[in-house]
PAKOL-290810 format. One record per atom (N, C-alpha, C): residue in three letters; atom name; x, y negated, z negated. Coordinates in nm, 3 decimals, decimal comma. Example, Ala and Ser with C-alpha at 12.3 -4.5 7.8 and 13.67 -1.06 7.14 Angstrom:
2
 doza palum       X       Y       Z
  ALA     N   1,319   0,569  -0,780
  ALA    CA   1,230   0,450  -0,780
  ALA     C   1,320   0,330  -0,780
  SER     N   1,285   0,225  -0,708
  SER    CA   1,367   0,106  -0,714
  SER     C   1,290  -0,003  -0,787
***
This chain:
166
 doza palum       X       Y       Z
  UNK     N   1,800   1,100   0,046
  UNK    CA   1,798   1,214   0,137
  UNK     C   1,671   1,208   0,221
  UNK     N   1,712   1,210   0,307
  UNK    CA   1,570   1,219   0,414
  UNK     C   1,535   1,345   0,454
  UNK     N   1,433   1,375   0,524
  UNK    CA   1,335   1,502   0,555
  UNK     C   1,238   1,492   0,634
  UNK     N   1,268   1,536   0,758
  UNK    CA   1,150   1,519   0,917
  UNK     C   1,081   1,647   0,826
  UNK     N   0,924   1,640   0,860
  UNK    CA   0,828   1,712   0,826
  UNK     C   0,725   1,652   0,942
  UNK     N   0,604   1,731   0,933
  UNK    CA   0,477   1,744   0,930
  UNK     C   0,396   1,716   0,852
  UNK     N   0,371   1,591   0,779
  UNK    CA   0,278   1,627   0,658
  UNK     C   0,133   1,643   0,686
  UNK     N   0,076   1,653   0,829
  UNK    CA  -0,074   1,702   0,800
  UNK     C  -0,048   1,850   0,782
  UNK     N   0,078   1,928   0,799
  UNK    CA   0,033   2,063   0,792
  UNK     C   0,162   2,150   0,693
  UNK     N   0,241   2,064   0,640
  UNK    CA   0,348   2,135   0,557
  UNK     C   0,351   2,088   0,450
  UNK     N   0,400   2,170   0,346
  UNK    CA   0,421   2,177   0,249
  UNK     C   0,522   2,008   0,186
  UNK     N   0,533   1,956   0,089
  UNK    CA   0,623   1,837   0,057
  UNK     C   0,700   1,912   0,011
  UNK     N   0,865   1,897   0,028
  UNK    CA   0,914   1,951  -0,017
  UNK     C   0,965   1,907  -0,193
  UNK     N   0,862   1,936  -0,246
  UNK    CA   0,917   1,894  -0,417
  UNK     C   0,836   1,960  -0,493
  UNK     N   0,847   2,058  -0,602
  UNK    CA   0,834   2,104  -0,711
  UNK     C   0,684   2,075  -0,726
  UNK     N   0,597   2,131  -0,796
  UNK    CA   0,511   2,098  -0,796
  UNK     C   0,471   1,991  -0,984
  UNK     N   0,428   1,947  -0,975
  UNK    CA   0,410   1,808  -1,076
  UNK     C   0,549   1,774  -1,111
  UNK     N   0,628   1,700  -1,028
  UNK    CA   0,729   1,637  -1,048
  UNK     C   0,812   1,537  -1,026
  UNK     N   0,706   1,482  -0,897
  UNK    CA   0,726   1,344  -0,895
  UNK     C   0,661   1,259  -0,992
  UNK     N   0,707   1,146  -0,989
  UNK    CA   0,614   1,011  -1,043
  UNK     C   0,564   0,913  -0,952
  UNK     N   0,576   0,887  -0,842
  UNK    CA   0,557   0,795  -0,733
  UNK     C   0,586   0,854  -0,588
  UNK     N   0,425   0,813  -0,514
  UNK    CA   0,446   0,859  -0,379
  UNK     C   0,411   0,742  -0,313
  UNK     N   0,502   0,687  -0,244
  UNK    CA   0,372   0,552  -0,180
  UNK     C   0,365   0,606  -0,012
  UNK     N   0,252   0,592   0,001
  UNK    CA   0,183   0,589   0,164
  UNK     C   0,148   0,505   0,216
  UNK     N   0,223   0,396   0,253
  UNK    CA   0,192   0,248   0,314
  UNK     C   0,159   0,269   0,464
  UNK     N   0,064   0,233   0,525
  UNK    CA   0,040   0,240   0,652
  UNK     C   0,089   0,366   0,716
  UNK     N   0,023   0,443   0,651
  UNK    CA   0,098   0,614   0,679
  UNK     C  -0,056   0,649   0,692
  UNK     N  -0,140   0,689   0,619
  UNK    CA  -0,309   0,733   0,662
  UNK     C  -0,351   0,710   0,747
  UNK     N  -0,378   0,641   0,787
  UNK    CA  -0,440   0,560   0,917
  UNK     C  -0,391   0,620   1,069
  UNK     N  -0,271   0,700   1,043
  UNK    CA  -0,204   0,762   1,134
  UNK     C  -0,272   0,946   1,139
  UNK     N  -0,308   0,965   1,049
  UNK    CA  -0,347   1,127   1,043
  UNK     C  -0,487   1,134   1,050
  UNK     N  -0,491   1,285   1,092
  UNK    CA  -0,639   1,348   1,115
  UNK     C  -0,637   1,440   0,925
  UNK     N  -0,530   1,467   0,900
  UNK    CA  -0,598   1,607   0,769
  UNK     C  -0,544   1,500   0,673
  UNK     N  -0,635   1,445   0,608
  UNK    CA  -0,626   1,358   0,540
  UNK     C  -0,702   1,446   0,391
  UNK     N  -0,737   1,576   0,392
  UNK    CA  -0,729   1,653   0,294
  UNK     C  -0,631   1,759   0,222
  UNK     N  -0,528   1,800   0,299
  UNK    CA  -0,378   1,842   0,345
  UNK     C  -0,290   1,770   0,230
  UNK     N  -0,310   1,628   0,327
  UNK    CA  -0,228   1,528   0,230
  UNK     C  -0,229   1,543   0,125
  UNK     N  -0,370   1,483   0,066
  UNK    CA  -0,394   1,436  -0,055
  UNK     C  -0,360   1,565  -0,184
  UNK     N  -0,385   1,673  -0,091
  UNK    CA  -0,360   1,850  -0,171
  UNK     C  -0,210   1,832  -0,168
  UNK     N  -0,149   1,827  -0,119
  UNK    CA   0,028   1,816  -0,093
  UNK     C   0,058   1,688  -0,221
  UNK     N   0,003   1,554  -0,193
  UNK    CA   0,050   1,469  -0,304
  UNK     C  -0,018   1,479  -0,455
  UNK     N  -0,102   1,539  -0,448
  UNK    CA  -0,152   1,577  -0,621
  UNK     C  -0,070   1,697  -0,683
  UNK     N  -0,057   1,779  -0,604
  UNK    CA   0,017   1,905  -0,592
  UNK     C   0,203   1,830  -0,653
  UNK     N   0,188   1,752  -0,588
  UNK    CA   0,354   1,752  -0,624
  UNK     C   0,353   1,638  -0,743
  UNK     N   0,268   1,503  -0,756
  UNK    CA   0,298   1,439  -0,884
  UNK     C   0,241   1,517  -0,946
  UNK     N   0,351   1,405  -1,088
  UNK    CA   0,280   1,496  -1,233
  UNK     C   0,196   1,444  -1,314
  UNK     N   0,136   1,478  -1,428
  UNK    CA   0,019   1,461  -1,461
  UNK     C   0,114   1,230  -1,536
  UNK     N   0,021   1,153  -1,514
  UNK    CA   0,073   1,047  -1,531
  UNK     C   0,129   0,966  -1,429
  UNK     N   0,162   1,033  -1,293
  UNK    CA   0,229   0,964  -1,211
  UNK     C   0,151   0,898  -1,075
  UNK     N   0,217   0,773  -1,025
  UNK    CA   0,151   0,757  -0,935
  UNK     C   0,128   0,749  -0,766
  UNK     N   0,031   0,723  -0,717
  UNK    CA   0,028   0,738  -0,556
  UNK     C  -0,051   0,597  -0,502
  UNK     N   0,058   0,494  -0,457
  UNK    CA   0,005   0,355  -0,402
  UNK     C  -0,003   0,378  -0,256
  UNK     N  -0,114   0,371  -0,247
  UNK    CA  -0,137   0,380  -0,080
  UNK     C  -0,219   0,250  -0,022
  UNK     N  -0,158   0,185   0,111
  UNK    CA  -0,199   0,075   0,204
  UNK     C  -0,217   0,132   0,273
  UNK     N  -0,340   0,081   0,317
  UNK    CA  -0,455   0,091   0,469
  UNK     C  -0,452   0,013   0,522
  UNK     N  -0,480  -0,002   0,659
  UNK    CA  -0,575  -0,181   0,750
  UNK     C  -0,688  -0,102   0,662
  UNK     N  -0,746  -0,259   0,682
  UNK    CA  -0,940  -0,204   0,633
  UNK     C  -1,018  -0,257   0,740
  UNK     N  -1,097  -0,174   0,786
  UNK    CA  -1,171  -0,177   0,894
  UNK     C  -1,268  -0,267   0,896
  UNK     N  -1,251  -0,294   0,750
  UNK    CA  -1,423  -0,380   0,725
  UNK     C  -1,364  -0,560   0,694
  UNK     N  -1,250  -0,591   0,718
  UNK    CA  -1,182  -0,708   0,664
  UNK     C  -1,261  -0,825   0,783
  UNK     N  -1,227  -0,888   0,737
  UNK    CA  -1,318  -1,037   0,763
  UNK     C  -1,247  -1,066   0,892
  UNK     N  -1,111  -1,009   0,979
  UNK    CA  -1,093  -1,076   1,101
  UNK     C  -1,185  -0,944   1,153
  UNK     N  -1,159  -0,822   1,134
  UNK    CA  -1,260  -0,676   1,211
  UNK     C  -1,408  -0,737   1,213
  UNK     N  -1,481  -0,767   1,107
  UNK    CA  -1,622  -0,841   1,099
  UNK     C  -1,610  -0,888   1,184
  UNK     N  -1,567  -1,044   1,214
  UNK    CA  -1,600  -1,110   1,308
  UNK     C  -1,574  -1,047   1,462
  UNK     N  -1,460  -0,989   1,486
  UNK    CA  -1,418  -0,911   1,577
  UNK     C  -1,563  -0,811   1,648
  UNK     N  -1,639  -0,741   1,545
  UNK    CA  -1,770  -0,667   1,586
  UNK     C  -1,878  -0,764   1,632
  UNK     N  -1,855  -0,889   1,561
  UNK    CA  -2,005  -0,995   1,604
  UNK     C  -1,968  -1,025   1,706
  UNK     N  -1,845  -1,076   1,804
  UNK    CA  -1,844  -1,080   1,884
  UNK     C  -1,810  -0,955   2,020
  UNK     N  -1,850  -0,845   1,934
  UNK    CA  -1,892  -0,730   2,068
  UNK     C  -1,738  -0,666   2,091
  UNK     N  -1,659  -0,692   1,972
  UNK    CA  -1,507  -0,659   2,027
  UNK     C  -1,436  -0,542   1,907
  UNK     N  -1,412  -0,425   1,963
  UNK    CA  -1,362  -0,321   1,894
  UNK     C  -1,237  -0,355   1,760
  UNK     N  -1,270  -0,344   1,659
  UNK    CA  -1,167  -0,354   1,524
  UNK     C  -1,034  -0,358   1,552
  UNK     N  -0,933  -0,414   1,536
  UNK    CA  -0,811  -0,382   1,577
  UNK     C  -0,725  -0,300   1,520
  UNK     N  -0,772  -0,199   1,419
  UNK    CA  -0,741  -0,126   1,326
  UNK     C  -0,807  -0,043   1,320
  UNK     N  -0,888   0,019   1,467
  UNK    CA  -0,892   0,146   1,476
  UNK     C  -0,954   0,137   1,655
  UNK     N  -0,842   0,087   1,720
  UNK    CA  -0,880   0,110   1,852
  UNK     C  -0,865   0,223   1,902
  UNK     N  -0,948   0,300   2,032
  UNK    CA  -0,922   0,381   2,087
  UNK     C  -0,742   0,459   2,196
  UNK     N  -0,738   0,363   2,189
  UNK    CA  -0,610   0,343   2,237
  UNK     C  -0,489   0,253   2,160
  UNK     N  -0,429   0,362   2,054
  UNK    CA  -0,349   0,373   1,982
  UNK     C  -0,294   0,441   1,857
  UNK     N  -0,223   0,426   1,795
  UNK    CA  -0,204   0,538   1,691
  UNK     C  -0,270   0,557   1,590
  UNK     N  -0,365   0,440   1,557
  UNK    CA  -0,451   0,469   1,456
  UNK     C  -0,580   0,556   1,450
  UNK     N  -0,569   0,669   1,366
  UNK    CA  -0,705   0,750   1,410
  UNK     C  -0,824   0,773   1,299
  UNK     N  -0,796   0,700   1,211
  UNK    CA  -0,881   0,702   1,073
  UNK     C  -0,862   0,506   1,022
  UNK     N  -0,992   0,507   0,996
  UNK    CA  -1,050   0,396   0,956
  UNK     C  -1,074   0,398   0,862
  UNK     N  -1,019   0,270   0,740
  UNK    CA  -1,078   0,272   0,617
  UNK     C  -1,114   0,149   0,551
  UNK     N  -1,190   0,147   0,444
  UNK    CA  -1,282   0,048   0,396
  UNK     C  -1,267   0,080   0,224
  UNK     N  -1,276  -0,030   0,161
  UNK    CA  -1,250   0,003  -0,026
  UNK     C  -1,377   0,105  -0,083
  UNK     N  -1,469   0,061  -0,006
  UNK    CA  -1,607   0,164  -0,068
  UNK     C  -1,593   0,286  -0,051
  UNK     N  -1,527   0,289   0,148
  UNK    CA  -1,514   0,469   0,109
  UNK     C  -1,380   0,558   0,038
  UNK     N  -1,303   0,469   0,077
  UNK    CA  -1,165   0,537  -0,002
  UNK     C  -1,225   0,533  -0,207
  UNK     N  -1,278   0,454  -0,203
  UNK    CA  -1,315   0,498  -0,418
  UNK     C  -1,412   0,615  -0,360
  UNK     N  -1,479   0,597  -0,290
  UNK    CA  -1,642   0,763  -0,241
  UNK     C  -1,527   0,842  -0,243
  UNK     N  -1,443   0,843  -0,137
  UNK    CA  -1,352   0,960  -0,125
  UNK     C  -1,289   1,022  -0,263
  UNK     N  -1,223   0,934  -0,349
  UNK    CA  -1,151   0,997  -0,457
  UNK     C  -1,275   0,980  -0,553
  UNK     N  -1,304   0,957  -0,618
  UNK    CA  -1,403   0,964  -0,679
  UNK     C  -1,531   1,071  -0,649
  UNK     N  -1,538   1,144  -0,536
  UNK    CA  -1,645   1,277  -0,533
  UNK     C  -1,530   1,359  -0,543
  UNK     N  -1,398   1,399  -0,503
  UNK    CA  -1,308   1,471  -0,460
  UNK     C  -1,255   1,496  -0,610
  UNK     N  -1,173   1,380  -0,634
  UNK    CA  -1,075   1,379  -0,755
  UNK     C  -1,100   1,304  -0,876
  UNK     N  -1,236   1,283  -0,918
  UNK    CA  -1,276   1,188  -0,995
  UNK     C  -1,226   1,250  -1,110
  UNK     N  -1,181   1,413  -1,131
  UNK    CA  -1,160   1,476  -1,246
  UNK     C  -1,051   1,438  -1,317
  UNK     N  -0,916   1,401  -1,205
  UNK    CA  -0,798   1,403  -1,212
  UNK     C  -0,721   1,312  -1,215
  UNK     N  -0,785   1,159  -1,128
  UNK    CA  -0,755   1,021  -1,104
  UNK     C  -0,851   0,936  -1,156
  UNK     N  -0,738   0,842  -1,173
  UNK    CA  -0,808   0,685  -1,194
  UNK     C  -0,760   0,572  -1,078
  UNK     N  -0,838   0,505  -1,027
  UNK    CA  -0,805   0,391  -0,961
  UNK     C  -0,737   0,262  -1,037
  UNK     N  -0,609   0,270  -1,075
  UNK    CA  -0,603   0,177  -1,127
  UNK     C  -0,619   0,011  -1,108
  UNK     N  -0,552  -0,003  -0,998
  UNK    CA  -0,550  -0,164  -0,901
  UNK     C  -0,588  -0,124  -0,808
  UNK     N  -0,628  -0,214  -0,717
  UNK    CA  -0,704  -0,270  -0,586
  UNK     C  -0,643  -0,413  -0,557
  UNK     N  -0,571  -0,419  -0,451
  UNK    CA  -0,522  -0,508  -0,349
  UNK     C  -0,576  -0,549  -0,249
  UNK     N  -0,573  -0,698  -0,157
  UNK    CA  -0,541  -0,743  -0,043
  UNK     C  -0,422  -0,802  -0,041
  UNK     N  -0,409  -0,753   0,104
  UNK    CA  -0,297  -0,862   0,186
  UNK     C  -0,321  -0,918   0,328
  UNK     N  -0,349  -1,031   0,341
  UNK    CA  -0,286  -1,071   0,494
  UNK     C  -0,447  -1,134   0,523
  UNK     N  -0,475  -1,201   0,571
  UNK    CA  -0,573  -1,271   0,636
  UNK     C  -0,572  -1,328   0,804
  UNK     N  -0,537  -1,211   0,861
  UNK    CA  -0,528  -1,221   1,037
  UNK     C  -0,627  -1,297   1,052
  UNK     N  -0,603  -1,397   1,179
  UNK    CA  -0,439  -1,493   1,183
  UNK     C  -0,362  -1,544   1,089
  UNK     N  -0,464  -1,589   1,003
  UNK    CA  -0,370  -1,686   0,883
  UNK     C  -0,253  -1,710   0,870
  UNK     N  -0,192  -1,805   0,824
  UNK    CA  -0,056  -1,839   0,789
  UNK     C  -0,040  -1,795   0,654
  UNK     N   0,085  -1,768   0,596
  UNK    CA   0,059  -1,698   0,430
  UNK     C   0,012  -1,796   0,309
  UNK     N   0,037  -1,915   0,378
  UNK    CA  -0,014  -2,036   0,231
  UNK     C  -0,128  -1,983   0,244
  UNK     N  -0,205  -1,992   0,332
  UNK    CA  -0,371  -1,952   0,355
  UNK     C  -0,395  -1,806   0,298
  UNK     N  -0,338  -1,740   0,334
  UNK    CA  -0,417  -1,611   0,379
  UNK     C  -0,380  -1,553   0,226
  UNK     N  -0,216  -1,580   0,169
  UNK    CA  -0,251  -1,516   0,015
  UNK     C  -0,369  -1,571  -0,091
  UNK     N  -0,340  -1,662  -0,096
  UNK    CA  -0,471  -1,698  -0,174
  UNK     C  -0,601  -1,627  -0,147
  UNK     N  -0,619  -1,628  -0,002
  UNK    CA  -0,779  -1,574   0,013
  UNK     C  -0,783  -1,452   0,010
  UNK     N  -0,645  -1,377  -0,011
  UNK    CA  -0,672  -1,196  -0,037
  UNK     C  -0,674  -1,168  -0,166
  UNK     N  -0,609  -1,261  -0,218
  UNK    CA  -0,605  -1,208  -0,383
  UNK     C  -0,751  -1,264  -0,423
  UNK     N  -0,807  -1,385  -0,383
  UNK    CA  -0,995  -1,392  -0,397
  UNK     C  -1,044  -1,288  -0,348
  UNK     N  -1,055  -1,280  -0,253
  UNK    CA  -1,138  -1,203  -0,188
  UNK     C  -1,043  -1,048  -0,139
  UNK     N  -1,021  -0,977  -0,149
  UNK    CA  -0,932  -0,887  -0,115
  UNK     C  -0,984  -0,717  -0,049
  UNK     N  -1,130  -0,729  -0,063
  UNK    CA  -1,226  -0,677  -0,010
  UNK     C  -1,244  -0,658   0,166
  UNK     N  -1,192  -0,833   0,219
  UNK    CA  -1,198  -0,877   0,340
  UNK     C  -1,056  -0,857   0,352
  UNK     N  -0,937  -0,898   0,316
  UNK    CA  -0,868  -0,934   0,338
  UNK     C  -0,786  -0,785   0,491
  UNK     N  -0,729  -0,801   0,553
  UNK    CA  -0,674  -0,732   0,702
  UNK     C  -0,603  -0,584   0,613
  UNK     N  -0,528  -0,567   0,520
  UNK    CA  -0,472  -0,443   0,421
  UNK     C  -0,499  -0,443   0,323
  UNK     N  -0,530  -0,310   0,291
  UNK    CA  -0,590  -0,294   0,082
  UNK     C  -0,494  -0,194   0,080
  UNK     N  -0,483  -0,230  -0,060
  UNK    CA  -0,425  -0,119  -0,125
  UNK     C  -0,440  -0,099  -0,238
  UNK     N  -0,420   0,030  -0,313
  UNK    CA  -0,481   0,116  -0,414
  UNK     C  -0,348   0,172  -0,468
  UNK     N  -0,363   0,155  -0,614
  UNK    CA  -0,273   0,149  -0,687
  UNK     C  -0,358   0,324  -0,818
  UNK     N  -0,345   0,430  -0,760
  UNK    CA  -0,408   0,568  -0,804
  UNK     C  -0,275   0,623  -0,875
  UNK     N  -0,348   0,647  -1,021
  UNK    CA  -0,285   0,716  -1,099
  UNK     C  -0,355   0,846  -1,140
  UNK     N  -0,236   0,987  -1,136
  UNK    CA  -0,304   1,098  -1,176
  UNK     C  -0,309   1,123  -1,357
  UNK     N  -0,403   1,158  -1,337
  UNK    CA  -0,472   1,124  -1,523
  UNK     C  -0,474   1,315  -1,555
  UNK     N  -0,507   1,399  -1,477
  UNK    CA  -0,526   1,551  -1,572
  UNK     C  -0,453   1,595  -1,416
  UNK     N  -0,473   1,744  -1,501
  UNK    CA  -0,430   1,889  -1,370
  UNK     C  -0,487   1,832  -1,229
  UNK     N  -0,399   1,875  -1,168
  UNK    CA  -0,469   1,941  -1,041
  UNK     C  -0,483   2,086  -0,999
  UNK     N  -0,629   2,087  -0,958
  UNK    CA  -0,620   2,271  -0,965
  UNK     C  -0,694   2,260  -0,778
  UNK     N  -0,633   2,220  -0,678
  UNK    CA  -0,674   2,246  -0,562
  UNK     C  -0,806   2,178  -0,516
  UNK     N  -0,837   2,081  -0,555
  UNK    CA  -0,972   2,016  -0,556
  UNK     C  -1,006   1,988  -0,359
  UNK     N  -0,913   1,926  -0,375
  UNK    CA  -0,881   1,881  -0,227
  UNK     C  -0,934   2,011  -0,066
  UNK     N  -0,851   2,088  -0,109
  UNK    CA  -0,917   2,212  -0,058
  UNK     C  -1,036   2,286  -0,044
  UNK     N  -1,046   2,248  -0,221
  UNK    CA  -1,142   2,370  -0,238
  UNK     C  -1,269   2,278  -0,156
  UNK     N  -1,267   2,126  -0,186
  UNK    CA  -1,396   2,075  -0,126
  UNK     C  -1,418   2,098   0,029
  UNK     N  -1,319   2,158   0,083
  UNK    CA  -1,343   2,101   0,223
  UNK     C  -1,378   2,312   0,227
  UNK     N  -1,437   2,387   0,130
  UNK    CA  -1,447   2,543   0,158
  UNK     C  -1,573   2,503   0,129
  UNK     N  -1,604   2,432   0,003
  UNK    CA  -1,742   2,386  -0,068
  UNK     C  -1,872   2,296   0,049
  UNK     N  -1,815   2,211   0,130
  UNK    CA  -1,886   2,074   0,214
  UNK     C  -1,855   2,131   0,407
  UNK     N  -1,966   2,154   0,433
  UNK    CA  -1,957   2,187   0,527
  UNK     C  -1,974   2,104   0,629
  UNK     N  -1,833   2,025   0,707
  UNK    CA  -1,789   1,940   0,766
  UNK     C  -1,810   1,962   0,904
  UNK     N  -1,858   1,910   1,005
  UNK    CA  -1,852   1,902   1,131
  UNK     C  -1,723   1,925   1,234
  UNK     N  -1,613   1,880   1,164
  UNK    CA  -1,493   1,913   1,229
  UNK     C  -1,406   1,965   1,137
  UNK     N  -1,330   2,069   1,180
  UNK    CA  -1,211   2,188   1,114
  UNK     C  -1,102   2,060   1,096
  UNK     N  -1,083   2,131   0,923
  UNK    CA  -0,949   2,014   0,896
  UNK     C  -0,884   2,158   0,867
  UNK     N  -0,724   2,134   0,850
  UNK    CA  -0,652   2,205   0,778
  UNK     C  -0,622   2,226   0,629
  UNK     N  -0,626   2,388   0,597
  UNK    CA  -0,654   2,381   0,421
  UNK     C  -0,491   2,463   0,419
  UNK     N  -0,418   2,476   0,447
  UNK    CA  -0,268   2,553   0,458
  UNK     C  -0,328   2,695   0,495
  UNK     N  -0,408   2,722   0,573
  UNK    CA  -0,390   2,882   0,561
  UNK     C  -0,343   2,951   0,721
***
């Protein structure tokens, strides 16, 4: 069954702790309330279940070189749909000050080594996967959620207004 929504600003439509699996593959990178979300998907799995989410990573070894030579990331240009940039250090900062109560990181992924061909490029993401062009995070919820998500963004006084549902 499918379902057009809003998810920086509506509700998911499911029960609250009752999923087991949410995956967000190249879905973040697209939003501004990236605190919304994360309140909407803790909110709806249940305690044990999980949320695999893929990023580009801003910091991957073709973006590096891309900055030494004076040339904007291709995974978070000004001109296009991507409006959030991410990197493995800050996405664990992020859950880990936020939800360290509630989650565990279980796995950490690369994929893809732009340009590379895949003989090449798998090998060097599963070495190195830090660099590699997509990470992904394999987050399991371990206790309650009691609004963390929210409440931090009432607690941290942020420079720009995100949405808390009100």
């Amino acid at each position: 069954e499918f379902v057009s929504m809003n998810i920086e600003n509506q509700l998911l439509p499911f029960e609250s702790e009752t999923i087991d699996l949410i995956i967000a593959n190249q879905v973040l990178e697209h939003t501004k309330e990236i605190f919304w979300i994360h309140h909407e998907i803790f909110r709806a799995l249940r305690v044990g279940g999980y949320l695999y989410v893929g990023v580009p990573n801003i910091l991957s070894l073709h973006n590096r070189i891309l900055g030494l030579l004076g040339i904007h990331p291709t995974c978070s240009k000004l001109i296009s749909a991507h409006v959030r940039g991410f990197s493995k250090k800050d996405m664990i900062l992020f859950y880990r000050e936020i939800a360290g109560s509630f989650l565990t990181i279980e796995q950490f992924y690369g994929s893809q080594f732009y340009p590379l061909s895949k003989t090449i490029a798998r090998p060097l993401a599963k070495a190195f996967p830090s660099l590699a062009f997509s990470i992904f995070f394999l987050i399991r919820k371990t206790g309650n959620y009691r609004g963390e998500f929210i409440r931090w963004l009432s607690e941290n006084l942020l420079e720009t207004n995100f949405y808390a549902g009100r």
